[in-house]
C-alpha positions in Angstrom: 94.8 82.5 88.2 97.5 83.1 85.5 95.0 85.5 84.0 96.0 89.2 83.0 94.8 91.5 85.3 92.8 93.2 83.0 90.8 89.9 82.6 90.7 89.1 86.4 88.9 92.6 87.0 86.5 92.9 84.2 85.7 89.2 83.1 82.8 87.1 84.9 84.0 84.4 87.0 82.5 81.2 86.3 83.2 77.3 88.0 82.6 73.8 86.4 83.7 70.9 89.0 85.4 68.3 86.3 82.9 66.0 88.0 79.4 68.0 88.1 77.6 69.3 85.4 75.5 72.0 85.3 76.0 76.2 84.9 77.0 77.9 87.9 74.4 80.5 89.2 76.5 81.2 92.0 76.3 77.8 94.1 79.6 76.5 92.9 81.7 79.2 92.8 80.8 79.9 96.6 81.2 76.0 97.5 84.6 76.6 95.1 85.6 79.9 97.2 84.6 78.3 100.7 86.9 75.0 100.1 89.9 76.8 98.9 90.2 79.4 101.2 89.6 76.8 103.9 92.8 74.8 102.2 95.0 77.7 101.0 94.6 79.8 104.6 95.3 76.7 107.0 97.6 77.0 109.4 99.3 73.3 108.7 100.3 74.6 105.3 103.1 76.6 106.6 102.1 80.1 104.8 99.8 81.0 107.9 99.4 80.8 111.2 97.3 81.0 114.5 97.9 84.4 115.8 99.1 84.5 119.2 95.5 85.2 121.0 93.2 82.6 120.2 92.7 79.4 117.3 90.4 80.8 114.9 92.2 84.0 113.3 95.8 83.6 111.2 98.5 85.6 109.4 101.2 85.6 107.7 104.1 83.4 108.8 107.2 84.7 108.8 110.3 83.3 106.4 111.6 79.7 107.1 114.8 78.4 105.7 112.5 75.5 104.3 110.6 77.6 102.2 110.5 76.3 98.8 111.6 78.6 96.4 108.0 79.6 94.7 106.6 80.3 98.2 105.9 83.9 97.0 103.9 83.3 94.2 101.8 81.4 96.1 101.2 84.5 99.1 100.7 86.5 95.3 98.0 83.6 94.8 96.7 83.7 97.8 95.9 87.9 97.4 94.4 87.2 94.3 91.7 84.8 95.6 91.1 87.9 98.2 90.6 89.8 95.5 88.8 87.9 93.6 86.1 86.9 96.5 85.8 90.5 97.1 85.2 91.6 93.6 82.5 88.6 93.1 81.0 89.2 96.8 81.9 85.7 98.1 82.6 84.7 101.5 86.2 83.0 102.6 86.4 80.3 105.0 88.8 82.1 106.9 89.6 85.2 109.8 92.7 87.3 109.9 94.5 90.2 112.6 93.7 93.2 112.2 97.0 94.0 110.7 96.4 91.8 107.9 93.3 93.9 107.1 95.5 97.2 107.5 97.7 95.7 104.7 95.4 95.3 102.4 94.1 99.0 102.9 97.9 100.5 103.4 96.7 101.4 106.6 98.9 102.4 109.4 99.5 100.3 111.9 98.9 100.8 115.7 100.0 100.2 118.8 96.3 98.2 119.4 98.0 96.1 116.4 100.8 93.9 118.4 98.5 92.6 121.0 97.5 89.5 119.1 100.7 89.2 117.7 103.0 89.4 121.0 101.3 90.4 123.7 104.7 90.4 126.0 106.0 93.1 123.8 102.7 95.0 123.3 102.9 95.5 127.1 106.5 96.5 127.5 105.3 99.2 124.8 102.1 100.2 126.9 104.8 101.3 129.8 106.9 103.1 127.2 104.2 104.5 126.4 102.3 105.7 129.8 105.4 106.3 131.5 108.0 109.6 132.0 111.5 108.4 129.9 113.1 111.3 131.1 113.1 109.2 134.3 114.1 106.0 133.1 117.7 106.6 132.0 118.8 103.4 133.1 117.1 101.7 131.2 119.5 102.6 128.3 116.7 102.5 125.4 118.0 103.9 122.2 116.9 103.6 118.9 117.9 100.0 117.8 116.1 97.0 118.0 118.0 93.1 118.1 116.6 91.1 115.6 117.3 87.4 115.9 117.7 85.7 112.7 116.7 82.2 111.4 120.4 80.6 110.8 120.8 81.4 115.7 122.4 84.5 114.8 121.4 88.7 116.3 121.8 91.9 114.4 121.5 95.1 115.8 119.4 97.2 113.5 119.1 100.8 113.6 115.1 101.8 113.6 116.3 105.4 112.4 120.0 107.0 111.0 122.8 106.8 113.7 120.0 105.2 116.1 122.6 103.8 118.5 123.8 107.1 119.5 120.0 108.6 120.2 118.7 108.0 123.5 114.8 107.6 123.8 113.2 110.5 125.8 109.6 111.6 126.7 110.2 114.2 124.1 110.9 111.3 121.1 109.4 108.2 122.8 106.2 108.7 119.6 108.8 108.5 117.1 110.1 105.8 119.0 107.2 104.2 119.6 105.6 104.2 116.0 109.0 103.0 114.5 109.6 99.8 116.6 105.8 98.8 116.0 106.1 98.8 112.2 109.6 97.0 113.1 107.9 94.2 115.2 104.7 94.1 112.5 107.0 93.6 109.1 109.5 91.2 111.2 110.1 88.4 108.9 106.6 89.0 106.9 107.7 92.0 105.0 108.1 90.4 101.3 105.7 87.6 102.0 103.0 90.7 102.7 104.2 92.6 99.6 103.6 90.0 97.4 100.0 89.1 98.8 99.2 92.9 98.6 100.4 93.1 95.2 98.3 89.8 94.1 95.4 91.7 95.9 95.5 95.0 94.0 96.1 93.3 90.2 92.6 92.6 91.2 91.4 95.1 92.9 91.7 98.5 91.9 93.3 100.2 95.5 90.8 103.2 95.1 88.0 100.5 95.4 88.8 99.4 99.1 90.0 102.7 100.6 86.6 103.7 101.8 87.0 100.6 104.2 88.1 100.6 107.5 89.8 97.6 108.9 86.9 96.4 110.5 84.7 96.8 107.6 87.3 95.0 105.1 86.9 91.9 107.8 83.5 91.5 107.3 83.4 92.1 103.7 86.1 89.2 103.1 85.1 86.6 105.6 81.1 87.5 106.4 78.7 88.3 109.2 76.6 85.8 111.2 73.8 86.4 113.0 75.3 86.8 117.0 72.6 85.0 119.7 72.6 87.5 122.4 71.3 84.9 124.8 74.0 82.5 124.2 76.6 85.8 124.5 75.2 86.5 127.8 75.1 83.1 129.0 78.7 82.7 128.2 79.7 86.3 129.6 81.2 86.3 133.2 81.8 89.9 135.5 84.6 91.1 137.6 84.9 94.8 139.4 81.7 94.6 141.2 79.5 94.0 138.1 77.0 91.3 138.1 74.1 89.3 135.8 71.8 91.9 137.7 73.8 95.0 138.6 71.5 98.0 137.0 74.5 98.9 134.4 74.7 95.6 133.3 71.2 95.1 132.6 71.2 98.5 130.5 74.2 96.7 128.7 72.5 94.1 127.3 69.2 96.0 127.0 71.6 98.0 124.7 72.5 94.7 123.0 69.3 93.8 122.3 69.0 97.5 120.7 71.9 97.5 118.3 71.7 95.6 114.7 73.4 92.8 114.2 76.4 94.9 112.2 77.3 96.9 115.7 77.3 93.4 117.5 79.7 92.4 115.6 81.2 95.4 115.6 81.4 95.6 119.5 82.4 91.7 119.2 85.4 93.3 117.0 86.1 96.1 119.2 86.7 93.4 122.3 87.8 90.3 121.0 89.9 91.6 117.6 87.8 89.4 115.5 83.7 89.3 114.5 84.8 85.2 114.2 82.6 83.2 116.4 83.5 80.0 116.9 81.2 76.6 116.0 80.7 75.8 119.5 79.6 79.7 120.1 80.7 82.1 122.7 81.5 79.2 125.3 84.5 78.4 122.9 85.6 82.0 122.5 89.6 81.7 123.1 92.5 84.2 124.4 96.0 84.4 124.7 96.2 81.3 126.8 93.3 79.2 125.9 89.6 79.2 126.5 88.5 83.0 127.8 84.8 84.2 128.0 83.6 87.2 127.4 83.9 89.5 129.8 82.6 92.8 131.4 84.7 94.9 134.0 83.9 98.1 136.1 86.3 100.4 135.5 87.0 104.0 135.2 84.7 107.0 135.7 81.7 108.1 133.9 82.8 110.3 131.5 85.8 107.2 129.8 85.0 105.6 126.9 84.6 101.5 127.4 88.2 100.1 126.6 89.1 96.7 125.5 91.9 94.2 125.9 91.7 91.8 122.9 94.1 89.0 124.4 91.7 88.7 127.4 88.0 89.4 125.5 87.6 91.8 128.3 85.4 95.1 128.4 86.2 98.0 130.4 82.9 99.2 131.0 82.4 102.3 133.5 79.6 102.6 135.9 77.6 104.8 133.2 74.1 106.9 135.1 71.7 106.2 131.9 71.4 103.4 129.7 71.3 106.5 126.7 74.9 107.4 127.8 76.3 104.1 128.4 74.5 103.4 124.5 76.2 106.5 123.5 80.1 105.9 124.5 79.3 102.5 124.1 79.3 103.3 120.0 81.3 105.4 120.1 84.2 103.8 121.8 83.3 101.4 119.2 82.9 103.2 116.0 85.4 106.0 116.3 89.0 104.7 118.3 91.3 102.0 118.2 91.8 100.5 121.4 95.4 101.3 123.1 96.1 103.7 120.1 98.9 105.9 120.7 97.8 109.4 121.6 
């Protein structure tokens, strides 16, 4: 890894274990790929950790005063493998947040973004968000942020110039909004993710990756598996009126069985935030407070989109007249928003 980046982009990559011989056709640098990134992206080694939805996708942990003092080379490391597995089309033993994905692309991040992160504070935001602030002057918002620091002592930090003195209103509540989200996001990851990012691109080239979306990026890195459909419904549980045999729900899974494997994953994405399924399949599917099924709610009318809630693996699915239009928003819901985006 203390290659030049000239030679990490251009030069074949090729592993010999000091205790195997042979040449490697691909077999050990995948085994080599799989059993690092299973080490070097644990959560017990203190540079990642469990997001705050489920067990099976990490990020970036933020700054401890323990920290040894190379702990940034090694997040520069750790973007190089990335890279590296990209550029060679392995497979990593390991699932991130969305918003690691977006910082790899330099993609914007969204209000969709905090709900794995803190789910608390993604809701306050929702109200901000769906609520009149010109009505809510009590509430004394301006913009500044408290940020609590690791040594038991708050700052006040201003999320614009003179911040303290302007008062958040439904006319600024976007700007608002958008500046408190990056705030929360780069809260005590900021340099950690700069120096991943930067180990990422001195491998590759930033051009490269910009045709991927976030979703896309996920699959790339970390893989696709083959989803059993029958396993997903068997593990899927209703609310709102829906049932194994209400008509809508039987066009749903019809529609299931109709997609390719890539949009089930895709859906499995859109609802859960990751296309990770765990070993014990959908029956071990985890939210923000422990083991949560799939599931499938009516809601809304018949000309919504399906919505999701990521923290809760629940789909908002309306009571759609055709299976053809409940296909149609269906993938498109899936393929073309992000789920509690700011409009």
């Amino acid at each position: 890894m203390a290659a030049s980046r000239r030679d990490l982009q251009r030069c074949r990559l090729n592993i010999v274990w000091d205790t195997e011989d042979g040449l490697d056709y691909g077999g050990p640098s995948r085994e080599f790929f799989y059993l690092l990134s299973r080490q070097l992206f644990s959560p017990y080694r203190n540079m990642f950790e469990y997001s705050a939805n489920d067990i099976y996708t990490v990020q970036i942990a933020p700054e401890r005063p323990t920290d040894r003092d190379d702990i940034l080379e090694w997040y520069r490391f750790a973007g190089r493998v990335l890279g590296l597995a990209l550029v060679h089309q392995y497979l990593l033993d390991a699932f991130f947040t969305r918003p690691f994905y977006k910082a790899l692309l330099r993609l914007p991040v969204s209000l969709s973004d905090l709900e794995s992160l803190d789910s608390s504070f993604h809701q306050s935001l929702l109200w901000i968000r769906d609520n009149n602030m010109d009505n809510c002057g009590e509430l004394g918002l301006n913009f500044t942020v408290t940020e609590e620091r690791s040594d038991g002592t708050s700052i006040d930090i201003e999320l614009k110039p003179n911040g303290r003195n302007i008062t958040v209103s439904e006319r600024n509540k976007r700007d608002y909004l958008d500046r408190i989200i990056k705030w929360r996001l780069e809260r005590g990851v900021l340099e950690q993710t700069e120096w991943l990012v930067r180990g990422f691109n001195e491998v590759v080239d930033h051009r490269l990756v910009a045709v991927f979306d976030a979703s896309e990026l996920e699959l790339v890195i970390s893989g696709t598996v083959e989803i059993d459909v029958h396993d997903w419904r068997a593990n899927t549980e209703y609310r709102g009126g829906y049932h194994d045999t209400h008509h809508v729900i039987m066009w749903f899974w019809a529609v299931i069985e109709r997609m390719s494997n890539e949009q089930r994953l895709r859906l499995l994405q859109f609802v859960t935030g990751t296309s990770s399924i765990p070993h014990d399949g959908f029956a071990g599917l985890r939210g923000s407070n422990g083991l949560r099924r799939f599931c499938i709610e009516k809601w809304g009318k018949a000309n919504a989109l399906p919505r999701s809630h990521t923290c809760f693996n629940r789909l908002d699915l309306p009571p759609y007249p055709t299976p053809d239009v409940l296909y149609e928003k269906l993938v498109l819901a899936v393929e073309e928003t992000n789920t509690f985006g700011i409009e």
